[in-house]
N, C-alpha and C positions, 0 to 999 in steps of 0.2 A: 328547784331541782337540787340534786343532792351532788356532791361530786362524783359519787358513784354512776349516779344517773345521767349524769352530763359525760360521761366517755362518749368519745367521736365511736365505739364501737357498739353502741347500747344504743344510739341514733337511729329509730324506726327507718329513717332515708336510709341509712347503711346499712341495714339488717337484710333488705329484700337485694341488695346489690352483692352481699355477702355469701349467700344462697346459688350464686351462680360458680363462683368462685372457692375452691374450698381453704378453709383456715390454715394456715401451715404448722398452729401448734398444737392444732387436737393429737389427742392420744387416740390407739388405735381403736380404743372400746367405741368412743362419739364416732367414728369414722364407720365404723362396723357398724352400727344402728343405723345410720342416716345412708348407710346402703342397703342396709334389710330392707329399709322403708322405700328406696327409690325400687328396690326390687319387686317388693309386693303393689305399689304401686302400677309398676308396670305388666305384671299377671292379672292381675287385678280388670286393666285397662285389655290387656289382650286376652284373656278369658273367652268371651264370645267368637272371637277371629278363631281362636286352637279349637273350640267346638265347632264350628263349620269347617274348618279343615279338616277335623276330624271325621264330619259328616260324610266331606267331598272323599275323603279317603275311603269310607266304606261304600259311597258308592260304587268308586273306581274299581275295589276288585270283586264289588257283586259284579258288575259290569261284565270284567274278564273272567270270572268263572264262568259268566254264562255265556260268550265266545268260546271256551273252553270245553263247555258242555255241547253246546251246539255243533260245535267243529268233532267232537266224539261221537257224538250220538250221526253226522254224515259220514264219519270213517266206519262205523261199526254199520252201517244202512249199507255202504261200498259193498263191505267184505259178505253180508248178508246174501246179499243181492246177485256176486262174485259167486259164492257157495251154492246157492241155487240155480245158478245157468250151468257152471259146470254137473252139478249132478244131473241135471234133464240131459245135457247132451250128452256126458258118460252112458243113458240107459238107450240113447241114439248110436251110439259106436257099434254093435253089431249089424243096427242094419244097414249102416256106411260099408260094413268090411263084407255084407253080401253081397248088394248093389256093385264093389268093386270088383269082387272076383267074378259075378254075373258082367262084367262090362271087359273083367280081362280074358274070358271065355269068350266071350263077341254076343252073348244073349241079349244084351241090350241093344242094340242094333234095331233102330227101326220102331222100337216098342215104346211104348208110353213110360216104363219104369226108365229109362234115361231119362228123361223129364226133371220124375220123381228127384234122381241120385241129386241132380243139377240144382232142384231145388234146395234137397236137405245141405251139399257141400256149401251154397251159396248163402243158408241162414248160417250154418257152425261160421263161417269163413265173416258176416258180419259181428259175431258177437267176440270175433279174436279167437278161431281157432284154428291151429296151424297144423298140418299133418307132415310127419318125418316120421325117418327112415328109409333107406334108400342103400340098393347095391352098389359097394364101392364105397363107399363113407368109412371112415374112422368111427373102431365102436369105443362109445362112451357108456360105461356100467351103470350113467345116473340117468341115460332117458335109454338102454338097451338092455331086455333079458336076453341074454347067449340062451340059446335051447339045443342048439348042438355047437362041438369047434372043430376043427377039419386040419391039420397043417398043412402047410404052402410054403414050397419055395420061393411063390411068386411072393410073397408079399413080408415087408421090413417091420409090419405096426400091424396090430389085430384088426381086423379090418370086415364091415360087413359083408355078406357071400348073396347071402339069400333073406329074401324079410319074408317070414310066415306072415306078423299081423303089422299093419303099421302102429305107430306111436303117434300118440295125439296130443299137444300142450294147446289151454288157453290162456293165450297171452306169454308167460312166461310161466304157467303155472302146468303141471305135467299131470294131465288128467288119465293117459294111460302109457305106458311105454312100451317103445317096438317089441315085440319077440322075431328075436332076428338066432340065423345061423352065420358063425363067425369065422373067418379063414385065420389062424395065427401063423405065427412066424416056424418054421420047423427048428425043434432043438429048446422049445421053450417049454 
């Protein structure tokens, strides 16, 4: 061996102990390389792993779009579904409002069309539908047409008098509204 060759630092034993450790006099270039390399190494090494994460990632939000989808396409079947009971029983609203003045007259009395009213009030009434308007109530403009208004002393707040037709919400959705006559406040 040369003396070159016999440095304790040239010593294959030291060379692989040397590698764990880094040299305290490299310059920055050797320092830089030997971390490109521990870098591409390690892409290198985790390659495979960031493609199945990447995989497990597209599964994840094929997944949620199609919770996403599934949960629209039940809101929009709701609202479908919503839309078509109110209109059947909208084209039932006049013969609820016969039936009723036939019952406030006393015709039903006795007769089979009582039955009838009882049965159609009893289906509107499971599918959520509520009837208002009513004498004496506070009129509100967004479920009441005024068809006449009358002034009163008697009364502080516009206030219903008389209902020509009742008003009819399903659920919270306002399929017709009262036509009502109004008492106001006199001086207004």
């Amino acid at each position: 061996m040369t003396k070159e060759n016999a440095s304790p630092d040239n010593n294959p034993e030291n060379i692989e102990g040397q590698a764990d450790t880094p040299p305290a006099n490299l310059d920055e270039a050797d320092g830089s390389d030997e971390l490109d390399q521990e870098l591409a190494d390690l892409v290198e090494e985790t390659g495979p792993i960031s493609k199945e994460a990447e995989l497990l990632a597209d599964l994840q939000r094929l997944q949620a779009e199609f919770v996403n989808y599934k949960s629209r396409v039940e809101r929009d079947r709701d609202q479908s579904r919503n839309a078509a009971i109110a209109e059947v029983i909208r084209s039932f609203l006049p013969a609820l409002d016969d039936l009723e003045r036939a019952e406030t007259h006393g015709d039903l009395e006795g007769s089979p069309f009582a039955a009838v009213g009882t049965k159609l009030r009893t289906a509107g009434e499971k599918f959520g539908l509520k009837r208002f308007g009513a004498k004496g109530e506070k009129f509100n403009p967004e479920l009441h047409n005024a068809l006449a208004q009358t002034p009163s002393a008697e009364v502080t707040e516009e206030t219903i008098n008389e209902v020509i037709e009742a008003g009819y919400q399903l659920e919270d959705r306002l399929i017709r509204p009262a036509m009502v006559s109004v008492l106001v406040p006199e001086g207004k």
